[in-house]
MARBADREN-222787 format. One line per 8 residues: number of its first residue (from 0); their letters; for each residue x, y, z of C-alpha. Coordinates in pm, 1 decimal. Layout:
BEGIN
NUM) a) X Y Z ~ ...
//
This chain:
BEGIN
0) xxxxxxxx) 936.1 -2125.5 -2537.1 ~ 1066.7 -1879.7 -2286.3 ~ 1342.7 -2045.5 -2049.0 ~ 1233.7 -1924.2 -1705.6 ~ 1421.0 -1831.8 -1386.2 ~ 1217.1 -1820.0 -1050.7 ~ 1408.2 -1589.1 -741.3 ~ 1257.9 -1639.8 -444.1
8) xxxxxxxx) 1148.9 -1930.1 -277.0 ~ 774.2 -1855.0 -94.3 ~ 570.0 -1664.0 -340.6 ~ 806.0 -1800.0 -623.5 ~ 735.4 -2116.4 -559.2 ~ 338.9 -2104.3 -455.6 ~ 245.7 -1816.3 -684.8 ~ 420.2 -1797.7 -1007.1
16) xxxxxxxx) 524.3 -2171.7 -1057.1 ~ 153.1 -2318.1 -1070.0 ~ 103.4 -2086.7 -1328.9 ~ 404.5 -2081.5 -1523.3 ~ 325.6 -2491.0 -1531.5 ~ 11.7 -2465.9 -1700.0 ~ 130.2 -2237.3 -1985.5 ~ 299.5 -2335.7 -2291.8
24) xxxxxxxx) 510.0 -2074.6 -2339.0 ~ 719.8 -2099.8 -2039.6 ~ 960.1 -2379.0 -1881.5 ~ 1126.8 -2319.3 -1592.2 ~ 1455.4 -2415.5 -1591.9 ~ 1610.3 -2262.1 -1206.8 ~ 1497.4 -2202.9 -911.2 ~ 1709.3 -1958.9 -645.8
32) xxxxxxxx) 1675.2 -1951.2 -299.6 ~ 1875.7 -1845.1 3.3 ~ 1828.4 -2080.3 297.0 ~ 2045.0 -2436.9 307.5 ~ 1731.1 -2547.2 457.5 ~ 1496.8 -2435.2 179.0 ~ 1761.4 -2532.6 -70.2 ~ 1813.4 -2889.3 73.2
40) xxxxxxxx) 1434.9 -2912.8 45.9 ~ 1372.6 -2782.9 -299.4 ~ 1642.0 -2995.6 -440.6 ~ 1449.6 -3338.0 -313.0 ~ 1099.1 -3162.8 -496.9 ~ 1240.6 -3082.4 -821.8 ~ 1453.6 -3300.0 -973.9 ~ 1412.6 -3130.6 -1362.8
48) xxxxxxxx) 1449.0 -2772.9 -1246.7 ~ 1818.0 -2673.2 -1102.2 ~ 1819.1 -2502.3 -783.7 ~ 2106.1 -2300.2 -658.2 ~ 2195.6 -2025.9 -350.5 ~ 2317.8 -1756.8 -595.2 ~ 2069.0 -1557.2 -778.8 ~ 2318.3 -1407.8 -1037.0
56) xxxxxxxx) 2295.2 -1728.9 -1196.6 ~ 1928.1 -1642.6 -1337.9 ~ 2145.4 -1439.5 -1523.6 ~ 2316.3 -1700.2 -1743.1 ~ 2283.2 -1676.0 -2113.9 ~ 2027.4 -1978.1 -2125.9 ~ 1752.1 -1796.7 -1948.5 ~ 1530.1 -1576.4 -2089.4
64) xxxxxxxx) 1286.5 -1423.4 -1836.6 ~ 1378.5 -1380.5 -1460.5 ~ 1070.8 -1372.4 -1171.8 ~ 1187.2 -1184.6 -891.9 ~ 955.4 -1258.0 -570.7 ~ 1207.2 -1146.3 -297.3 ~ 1232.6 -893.1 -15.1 ~ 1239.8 -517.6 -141.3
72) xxxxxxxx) 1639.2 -508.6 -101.7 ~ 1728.8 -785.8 -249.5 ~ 1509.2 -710.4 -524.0 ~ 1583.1 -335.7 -563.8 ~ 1979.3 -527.2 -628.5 ~ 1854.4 -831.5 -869.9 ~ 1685.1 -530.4 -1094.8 ~ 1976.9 -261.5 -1076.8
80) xxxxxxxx) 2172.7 -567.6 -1189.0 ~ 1978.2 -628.8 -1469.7 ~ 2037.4 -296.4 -1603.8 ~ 2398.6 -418.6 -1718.9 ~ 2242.3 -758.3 -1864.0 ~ 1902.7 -646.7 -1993.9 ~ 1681.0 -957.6 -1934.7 ~ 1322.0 -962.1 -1925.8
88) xxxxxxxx) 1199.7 -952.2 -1574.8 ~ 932.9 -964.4 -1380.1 ~ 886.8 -820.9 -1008.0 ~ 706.7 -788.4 -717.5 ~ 610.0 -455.0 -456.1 ~ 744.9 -359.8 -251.8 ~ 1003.1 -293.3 -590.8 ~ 1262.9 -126.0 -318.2
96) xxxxxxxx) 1328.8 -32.6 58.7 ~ 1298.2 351.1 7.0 ~ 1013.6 527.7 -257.3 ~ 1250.5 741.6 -399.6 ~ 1463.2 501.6 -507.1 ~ 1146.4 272.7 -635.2 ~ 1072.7 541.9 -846.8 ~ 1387.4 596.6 -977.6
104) xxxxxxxx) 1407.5 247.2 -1083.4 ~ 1074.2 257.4 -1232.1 ~ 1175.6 533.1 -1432.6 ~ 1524.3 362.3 -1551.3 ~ 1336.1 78.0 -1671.1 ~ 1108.4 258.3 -1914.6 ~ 1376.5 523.0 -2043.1 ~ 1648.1 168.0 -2091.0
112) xxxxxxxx) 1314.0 41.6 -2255.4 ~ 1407.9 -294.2 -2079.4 ~ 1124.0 -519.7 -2087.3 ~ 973.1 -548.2 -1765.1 ~ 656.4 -569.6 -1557.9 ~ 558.9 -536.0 -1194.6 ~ 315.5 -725.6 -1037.6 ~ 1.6 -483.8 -922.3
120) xxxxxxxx) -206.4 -804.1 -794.9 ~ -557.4 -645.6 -823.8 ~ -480.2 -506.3 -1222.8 ~ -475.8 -864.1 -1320.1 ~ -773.3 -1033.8 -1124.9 ~ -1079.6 -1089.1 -1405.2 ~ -1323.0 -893.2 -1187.9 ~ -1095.7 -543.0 -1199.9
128) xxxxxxxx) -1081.6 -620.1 -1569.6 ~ -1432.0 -662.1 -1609.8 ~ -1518.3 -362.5 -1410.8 ~ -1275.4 -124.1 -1591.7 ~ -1488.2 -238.2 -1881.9 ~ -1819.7 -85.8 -1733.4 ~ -1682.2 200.7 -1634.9 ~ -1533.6 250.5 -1977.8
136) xxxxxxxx) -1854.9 163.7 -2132.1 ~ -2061.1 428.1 -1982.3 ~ -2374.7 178.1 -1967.8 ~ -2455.7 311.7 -1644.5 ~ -2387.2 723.4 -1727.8 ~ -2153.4 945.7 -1614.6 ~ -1975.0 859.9 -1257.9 ~ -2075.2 1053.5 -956.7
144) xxxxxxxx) -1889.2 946.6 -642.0 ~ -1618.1 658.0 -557.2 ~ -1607.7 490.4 -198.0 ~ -1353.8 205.3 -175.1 ~ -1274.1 53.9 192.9 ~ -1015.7 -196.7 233.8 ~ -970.3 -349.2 621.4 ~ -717.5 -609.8 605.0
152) xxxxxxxx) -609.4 -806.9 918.6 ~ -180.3 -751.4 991.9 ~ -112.6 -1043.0 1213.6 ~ 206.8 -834.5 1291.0 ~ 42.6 -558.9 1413.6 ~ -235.8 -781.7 1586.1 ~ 21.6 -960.1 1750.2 ~ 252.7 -691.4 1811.6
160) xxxxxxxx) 559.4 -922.1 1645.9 ~ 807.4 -807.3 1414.3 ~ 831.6 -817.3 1100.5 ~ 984.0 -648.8 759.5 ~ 666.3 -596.5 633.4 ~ 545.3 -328.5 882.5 ~ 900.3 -145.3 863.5 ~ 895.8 148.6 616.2
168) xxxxxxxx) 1278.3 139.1 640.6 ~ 1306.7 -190.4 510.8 ~ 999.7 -150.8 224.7 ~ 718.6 -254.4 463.9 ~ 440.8 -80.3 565.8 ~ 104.0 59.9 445.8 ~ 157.6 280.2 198.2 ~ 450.8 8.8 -31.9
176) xxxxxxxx) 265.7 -256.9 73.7 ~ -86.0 -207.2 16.2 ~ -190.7 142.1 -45.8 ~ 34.8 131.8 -369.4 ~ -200.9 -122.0 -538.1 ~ -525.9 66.4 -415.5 ~ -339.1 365.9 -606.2 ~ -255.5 189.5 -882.0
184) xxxxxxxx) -588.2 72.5 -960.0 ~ -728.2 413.5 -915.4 ~ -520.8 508.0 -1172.8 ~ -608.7 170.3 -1385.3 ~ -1015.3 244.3 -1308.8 ~ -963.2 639.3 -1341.9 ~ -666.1 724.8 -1565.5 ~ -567.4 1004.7 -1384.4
192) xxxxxxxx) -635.4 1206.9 -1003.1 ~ -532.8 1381.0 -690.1 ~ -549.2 1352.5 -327.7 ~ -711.6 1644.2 -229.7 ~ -732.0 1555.1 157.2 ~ -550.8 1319.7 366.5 ~ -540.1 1170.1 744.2 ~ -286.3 930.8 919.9
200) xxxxxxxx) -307.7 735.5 1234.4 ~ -9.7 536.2 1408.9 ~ 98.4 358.5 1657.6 ~ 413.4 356.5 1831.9 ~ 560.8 -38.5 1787.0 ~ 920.3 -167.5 1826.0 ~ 994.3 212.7 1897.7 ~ 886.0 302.5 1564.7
208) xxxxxxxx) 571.4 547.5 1463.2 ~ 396.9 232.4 1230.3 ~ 127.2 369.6 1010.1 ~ -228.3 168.5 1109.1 ~ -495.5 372.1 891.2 ~ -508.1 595.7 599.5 ~ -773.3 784.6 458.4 ~ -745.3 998.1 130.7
216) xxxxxxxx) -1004.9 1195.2 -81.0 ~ -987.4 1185.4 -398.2 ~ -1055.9 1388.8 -721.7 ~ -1027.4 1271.6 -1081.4 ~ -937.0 1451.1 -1367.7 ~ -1331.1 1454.9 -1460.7 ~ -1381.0 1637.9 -1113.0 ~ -1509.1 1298.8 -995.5
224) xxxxxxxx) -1454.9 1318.5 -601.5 ~ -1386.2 962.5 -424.0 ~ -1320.5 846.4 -63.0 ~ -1033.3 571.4 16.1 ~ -1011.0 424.6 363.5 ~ -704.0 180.0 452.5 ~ -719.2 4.4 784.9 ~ -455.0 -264.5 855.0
232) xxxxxxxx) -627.2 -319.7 1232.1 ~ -958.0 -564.5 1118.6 ~ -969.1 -834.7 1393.3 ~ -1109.5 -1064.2 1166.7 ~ -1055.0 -1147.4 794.8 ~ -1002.1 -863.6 546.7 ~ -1321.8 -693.0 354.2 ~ -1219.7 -496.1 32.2
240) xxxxxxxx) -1513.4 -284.6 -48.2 ~ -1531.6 -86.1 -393.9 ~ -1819.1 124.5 -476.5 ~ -1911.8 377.5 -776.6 ~ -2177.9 558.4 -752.3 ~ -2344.2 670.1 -1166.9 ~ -2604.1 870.0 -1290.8 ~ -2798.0 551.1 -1393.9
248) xxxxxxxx) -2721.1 264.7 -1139.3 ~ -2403.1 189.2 -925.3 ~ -2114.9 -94.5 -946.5 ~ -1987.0 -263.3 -625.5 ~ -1673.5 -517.5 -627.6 ~ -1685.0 -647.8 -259.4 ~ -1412.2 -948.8 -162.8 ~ -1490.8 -1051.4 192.2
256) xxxxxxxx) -1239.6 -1341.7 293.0 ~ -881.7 -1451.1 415.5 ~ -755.8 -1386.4 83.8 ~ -632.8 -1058.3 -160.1 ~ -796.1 -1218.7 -436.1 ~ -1014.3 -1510.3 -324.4 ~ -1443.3 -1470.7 -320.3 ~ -1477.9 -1142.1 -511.9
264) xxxxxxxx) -1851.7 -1045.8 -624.9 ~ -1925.8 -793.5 -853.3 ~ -2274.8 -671.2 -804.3 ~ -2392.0 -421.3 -1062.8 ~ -2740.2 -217.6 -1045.5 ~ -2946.0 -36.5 -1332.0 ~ -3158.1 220.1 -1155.4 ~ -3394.2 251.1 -1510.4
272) xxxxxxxx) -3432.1 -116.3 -1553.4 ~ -3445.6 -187.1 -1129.2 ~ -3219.6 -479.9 -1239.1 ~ -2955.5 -657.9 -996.5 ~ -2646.5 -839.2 -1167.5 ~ -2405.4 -1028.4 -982.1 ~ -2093.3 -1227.6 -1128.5 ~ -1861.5 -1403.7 -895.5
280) xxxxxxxx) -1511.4 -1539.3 -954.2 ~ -1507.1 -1807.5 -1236.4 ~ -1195.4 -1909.5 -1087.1 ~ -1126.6 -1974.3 -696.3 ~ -732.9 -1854.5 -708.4 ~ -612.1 -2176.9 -631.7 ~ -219.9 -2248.6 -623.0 ~ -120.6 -1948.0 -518.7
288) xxxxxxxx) -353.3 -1737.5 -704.6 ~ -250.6 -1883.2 -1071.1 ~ -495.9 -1741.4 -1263.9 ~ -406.5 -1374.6 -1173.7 ~ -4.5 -1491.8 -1254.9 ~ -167.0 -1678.7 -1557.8 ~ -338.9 -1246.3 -1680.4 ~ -16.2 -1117.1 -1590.6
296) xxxxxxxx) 215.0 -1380.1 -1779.9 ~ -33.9 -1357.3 -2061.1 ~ -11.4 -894.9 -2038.7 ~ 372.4 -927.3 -2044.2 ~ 388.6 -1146.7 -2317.7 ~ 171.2 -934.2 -2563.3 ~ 246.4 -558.9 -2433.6 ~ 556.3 -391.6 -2473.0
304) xxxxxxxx) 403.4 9.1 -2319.9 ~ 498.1 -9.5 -1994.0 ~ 176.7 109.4 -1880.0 ~ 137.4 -47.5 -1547.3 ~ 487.4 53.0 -1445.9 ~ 368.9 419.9 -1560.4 ~ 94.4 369.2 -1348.5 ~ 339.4 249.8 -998.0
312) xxxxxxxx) 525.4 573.9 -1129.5 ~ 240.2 770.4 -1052.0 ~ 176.9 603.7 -724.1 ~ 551.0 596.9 -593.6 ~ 505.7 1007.3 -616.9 ~ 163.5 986.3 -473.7 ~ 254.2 813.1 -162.4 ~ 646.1 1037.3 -92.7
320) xx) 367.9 1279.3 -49.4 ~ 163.3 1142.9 180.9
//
């Protein structure tokens, strides 16, 4: 069983630690945060897991696996620290403050062969698995054209209030926060492309030029051509929109609620057979989304290739670009 340290108390503590409950193979044994007020609180919660201010501690020779769920700077330190001690980690995006030095880190980790995995939400939701799948199937023929919208509602920006996550220089905005995963699942989906076109709008907030929209085209390595539209300005709740056009039929993956994960549908049609499909989420991502922390707990336990951090390599460069 693999002696588990959780840092970070809000996504730690309502993402990973549902999940890490229900399987076997972990325990988790501490819990660091940095507040005395969410301290004093976590201390009355758990009484069989330790919980202390200092994160080194996850570092102690007990533990075997350290969760990182933190804000991009303390996490870019947590990880450059783990160089020296070489634990098994697992971490969250924004990775750092600054791409460059994401990617260098990113890099480090595969060279040092230190086992490690970063959470790209989307590569572990059953729907994005099943759909790779089709695509790699070739059921439906040869792929002709990719749309994928994503419209997400930024209370920050809405609201015009500040916050880390809509400052580049602190590893907010767009492109680490939420173009990286559309990226990253291009590259998942695709294997391998290039943004042929791009367009940027801002706004000017908190006397800063904050990136609102971003629109790419695309072209895969099979001369595939492909649309991507970001735009963190919906007024309601987000709509995440995927659509691949084939020879023989087409593929949608449409999510269309308050939630990254929650209410996906995946509605596939066969143009010979004039057949509809639809599959919706087995699972309604309760506690923090477990099940996707349940795919990725159950990936980093079984692969050792470092393929998704291969694959936020390829972003990172993508988006210094861009």
């Amino acid at each position: 069983m693999e002696r588990v340290a959780i840092i970070g108390s809000n996504f730690g503590i309502n993402g990973y630690l549902p999940a890490l409950k229900k399987n076997k193979n972990y325990k988790v044994d501490l819990i660091c945060c940095k507040s005395n007020k969410t301290y004093s609180e976590l201390k009355k919660k758990f009484n069989k897991i330790k919980i202390s201010q200092n994160w080194k501690e996850a570092f102690n020779k007990n533990i075997d696996t350290i969760i990182c769920s933190t804000v991009p700077k303390i996490q870019e330190k947590i990880i450059n620290y783990n160089f020296i001690k070489k634990k098994k980690i697992i971490f969250e995006k924004p990775i750092s403050n600054n791409y460059k030095k994401s990617y260098i880190i990113l890099k480090k980790l595969i060279k040092k062969k230190i086992k490690s995995e970063v959470n790209l939400t989307f590569l572990n939701h059953d729907l994005f698995i099943t759909l790779k799948k089709l695509i790699d199937n070739n059921k439906l023929g040869l792929i002709k054209k990719i749309f994928i919208n994503w419209t997400l509602k930024n209370n920050s920006l809405l609201k015009k209030e500040y916050s880390w996550k809509i400052d580049k220089k602190l590893g907010g905005g767009v492109k680490n926060i939420y173009l990286i995963h559309v990226l990253s699942y291009c590259y998942f989906f695709f294997n391998d492309f290039k943004i042929t076109k791009k367009k940027i709008k801002t706004i000017k907030l908190f006397n800063k030029e904050i990136i609102t929209n971003v629109n790419l085209e695309i072209k895969t390595h099979a001369n595939i051509r492909g649309n991507i539209n970001l735009n963190c300005l919906g007024k309601k709740h987000q709509l995440h929109k995927i659509i691949i056009l084939f020879t023989k039929g087409s593929i949608k993956l449409i999510n269309n609620s308050k939630d990254w994960t929650k209410n996906f549908k995946l509605v596939i049609f066969n143009k010979k057979n004039q057949t509809k499909k639809s599959i919706s989420d087995k699972n309604n991502y309760i506690d923090g989304r477990s099940k996707q922390i349940s795919n990725l707990l159950k990936n980093f336990k079984i692969n050792n290739n470092y393929i998704n951090l291969k694959r936020c390599v390829n972003s990172e460069k993508l988006i210094a670009k861009i």
